[in-house]
C-alpha positions in Angstrom: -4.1 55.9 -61.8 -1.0 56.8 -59.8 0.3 59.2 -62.6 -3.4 60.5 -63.1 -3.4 61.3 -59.0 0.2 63.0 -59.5 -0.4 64.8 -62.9 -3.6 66.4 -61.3 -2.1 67.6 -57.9 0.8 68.6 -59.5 -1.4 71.1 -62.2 -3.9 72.0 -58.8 -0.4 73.0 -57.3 0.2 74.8 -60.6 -2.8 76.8 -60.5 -2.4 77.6 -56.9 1.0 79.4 -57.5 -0.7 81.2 -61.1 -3.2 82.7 -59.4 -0.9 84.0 -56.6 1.3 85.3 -59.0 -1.0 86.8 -61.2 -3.6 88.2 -58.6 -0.8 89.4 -56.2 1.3 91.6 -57.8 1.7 95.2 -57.9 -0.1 95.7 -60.6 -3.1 93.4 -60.4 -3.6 95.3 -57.3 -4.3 98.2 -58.7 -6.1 96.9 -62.0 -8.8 95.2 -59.3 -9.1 98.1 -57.3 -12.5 98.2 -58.9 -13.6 95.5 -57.4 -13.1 96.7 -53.9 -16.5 97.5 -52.6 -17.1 93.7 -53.2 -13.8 91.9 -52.2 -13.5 90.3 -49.0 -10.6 92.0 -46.7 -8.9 88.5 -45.9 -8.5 85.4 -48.2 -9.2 81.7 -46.8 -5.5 80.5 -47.9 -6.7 77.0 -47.4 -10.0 77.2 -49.2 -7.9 78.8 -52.0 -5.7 76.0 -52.1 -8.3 72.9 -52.0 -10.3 74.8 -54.7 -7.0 74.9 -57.0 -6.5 71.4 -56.4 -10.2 70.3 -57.3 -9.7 72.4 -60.6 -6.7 70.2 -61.2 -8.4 67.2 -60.7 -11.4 67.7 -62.5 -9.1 69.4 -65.7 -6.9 66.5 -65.9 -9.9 64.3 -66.3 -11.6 66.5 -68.8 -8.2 66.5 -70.7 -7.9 62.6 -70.5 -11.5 62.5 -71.5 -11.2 64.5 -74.5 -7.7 64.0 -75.8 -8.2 61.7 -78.5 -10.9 64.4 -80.4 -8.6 66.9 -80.1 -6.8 67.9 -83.2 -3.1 66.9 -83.8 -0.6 63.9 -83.2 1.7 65.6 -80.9 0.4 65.9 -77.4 2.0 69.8 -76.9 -0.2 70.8 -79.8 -3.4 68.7 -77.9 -2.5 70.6 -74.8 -2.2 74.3 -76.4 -5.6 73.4 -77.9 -7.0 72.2 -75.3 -5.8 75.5 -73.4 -7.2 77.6 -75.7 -10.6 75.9 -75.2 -10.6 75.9 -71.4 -9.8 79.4 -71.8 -12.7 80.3 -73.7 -14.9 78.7 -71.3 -13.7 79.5 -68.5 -12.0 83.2 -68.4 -13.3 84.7 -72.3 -17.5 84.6 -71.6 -16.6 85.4 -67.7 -15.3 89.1 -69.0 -17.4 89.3 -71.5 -20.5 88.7 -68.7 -18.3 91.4 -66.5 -18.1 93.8 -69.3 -21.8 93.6 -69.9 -22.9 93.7 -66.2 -20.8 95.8 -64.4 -18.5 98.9 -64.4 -15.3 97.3 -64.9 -12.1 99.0 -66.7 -11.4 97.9 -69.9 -7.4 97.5 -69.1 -8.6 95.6 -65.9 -10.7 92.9 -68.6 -7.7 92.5 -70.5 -5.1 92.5 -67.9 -8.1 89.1 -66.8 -8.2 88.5 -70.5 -4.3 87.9 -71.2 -3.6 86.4 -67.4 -6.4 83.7 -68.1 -4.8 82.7 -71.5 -1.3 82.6 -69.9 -2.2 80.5 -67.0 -4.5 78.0 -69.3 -2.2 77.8 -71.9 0.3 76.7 -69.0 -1.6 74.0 -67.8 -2.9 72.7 -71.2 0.8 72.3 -72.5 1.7 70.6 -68.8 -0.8 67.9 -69.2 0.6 67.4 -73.0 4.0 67.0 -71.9 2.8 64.3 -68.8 -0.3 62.7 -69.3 -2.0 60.8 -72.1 -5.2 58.4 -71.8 -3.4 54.4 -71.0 -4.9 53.0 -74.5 -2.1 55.8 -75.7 0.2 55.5 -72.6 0.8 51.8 -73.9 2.1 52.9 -77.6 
């Protein structure tokens, strides 16, 4: 449970620093530009930072609860897989549901598009390099 706590702060800590990263720069500034009619002027740092954690939480648990149906022996390859599944969910139909409802740029979809795979990617392999169900932690 201790490790499970750790794993999942540590990947909400992960996600907090991504999305700074990756929504701060130079050029995502300019790529979301777009979306500045509807953007709020300031950011709730804090809120930010308790939502990133929740995501870790609740994404270690989903990875614990669906490791052992995901495909492969080696927990890397269970991570990248489980990456690429989170990212379909979560970022792929979210730009495909922008790019049918709104005026968005293309390069500003894929920019979200490539970010999103990056960032999952990153924290599916983190949770196959730390964390494994305890009927596996035990072999």
């Amino acid at each position: 449970m201790i490790r499970y706590l750790t794993i999942s702060a540590l990947s909400g800590i992960i996600f907090a620093i991504l999305d700074a990263v990756i929504n701060a720069n130079p050029l995502a500034q300019k790529l979301m530009s777009s979306y500045g009619p509807l953007a709020k002027t300031s950011l709730n740092l804090p809120a930010g930072i308790m939502i990133d954690l929740f995501y870790g939480f609740v994404m270690c648990a989903i990875f614990l609860l669906v490791y052992n149906s995901l495909p492969s022996e080696n927990a890397v390859i269970k991570g990248v897989i489980y990456g690429l599944i989170i990212w379909f969910f979560r970022v792929v139909m979210s730009v495909l549901t922008t790019y049918m409802t709104l005026q968005v740029p293309v390069k500003t979809l894929v920019y979200i598009l490539l970010t999103g795979l990056f960032e999952m990617l990153t924290i599916g392999i983190f949770y196959g390099l730390t964390i494994k169900p305890m009927n596996q932690a035990l072999d």
